[in-house]
C-alpha positions in Angstrom: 13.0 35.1 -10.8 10.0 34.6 -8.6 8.9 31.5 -10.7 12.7 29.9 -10.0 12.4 30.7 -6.2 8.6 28.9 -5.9 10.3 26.0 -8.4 13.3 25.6 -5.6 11.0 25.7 -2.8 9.1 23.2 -3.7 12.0 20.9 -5.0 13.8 20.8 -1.8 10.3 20.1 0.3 9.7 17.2 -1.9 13.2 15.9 -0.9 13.4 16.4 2.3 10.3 14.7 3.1 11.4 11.9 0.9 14.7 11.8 2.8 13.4 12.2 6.3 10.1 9.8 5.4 12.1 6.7 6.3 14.1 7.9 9.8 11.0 7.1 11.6 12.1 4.1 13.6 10.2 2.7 17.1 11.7 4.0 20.2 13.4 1.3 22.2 12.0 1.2 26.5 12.5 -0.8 28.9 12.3 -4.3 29.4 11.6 -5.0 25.5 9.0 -2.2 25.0 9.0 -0.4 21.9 7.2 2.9 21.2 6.7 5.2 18.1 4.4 8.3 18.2 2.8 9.8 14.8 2.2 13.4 15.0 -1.6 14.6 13.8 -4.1 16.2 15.3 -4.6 13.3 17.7 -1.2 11.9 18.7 -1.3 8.0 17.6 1.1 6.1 19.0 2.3 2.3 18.6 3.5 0.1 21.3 4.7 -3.4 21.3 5.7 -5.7 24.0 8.1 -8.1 22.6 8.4 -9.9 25.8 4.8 -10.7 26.0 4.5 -10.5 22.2 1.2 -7.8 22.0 0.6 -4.6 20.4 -1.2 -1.8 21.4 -2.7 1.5 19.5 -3.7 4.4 21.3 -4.5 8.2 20.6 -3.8 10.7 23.2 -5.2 13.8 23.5 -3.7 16.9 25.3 -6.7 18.0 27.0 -9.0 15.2 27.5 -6.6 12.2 28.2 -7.0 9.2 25.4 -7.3 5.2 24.9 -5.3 2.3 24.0 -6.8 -0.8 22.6 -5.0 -3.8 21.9 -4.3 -4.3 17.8 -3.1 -7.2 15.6 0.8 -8.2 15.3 0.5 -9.0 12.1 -1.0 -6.3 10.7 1.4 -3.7 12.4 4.1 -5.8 11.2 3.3 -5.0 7.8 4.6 -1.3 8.0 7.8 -0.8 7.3 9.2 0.4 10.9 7.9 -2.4 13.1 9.4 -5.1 11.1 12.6 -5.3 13.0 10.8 -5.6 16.3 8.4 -7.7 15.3 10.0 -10.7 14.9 7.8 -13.6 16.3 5.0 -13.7 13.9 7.1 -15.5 11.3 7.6 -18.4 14.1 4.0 -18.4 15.2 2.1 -18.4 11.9 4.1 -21.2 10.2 2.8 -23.1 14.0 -0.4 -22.2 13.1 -1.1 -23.0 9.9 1.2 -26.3 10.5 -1.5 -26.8 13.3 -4.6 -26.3 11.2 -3.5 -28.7 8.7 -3.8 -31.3 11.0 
């Protein structure tokens, strides 16, 4: 009986974090800012500007403050969530590599 209890448990934890892995979606601001926070022990969080088209990382910390620093597009667009906001890189790196060619 014990054994079928653990088996259940850990059944429906799999799922559930399966089902809930993709609600994560950024936060929408204002004026074209978009946010999404990932819980650990330091609190990382995403921003993008898509008005001024740049991303930001930062970690905050409950005590001692934290930091942002200014990250790569491209690279954030590659995760799953940012995709949809994202949206100018496609534009911009067919310009660029139309532009290097030359």
């Amino acid at each position: 009986m014990y054994r079928k209890i653990a088996l259940l448990i850990t059944i429906f934890t799999l799922l559930s974090s399966i089902a809930f892995a993709n609600d994560r979606k950024p936060k929408e601001g204002s004026e074209g800012i978009y946010y999404l926070d990932y819980h650990s022990y330091q609190k990382l969080v995403y921003i993008v500007d898509t008005i001024c088209e740049q991303c930001y990382a930062g970690s905050l910390y409950r005590k001692f403050g934290g930091g942002l620093v200014s990250i790569s597009c491209e690279k954030l667009a590659k995760r799953p969530e940012w995709k949809p906001v994202i949206k100018w890189i496609k534009k911009n790196s067919t310009k660029t590599k139309e532009f290097k060619k030359n």
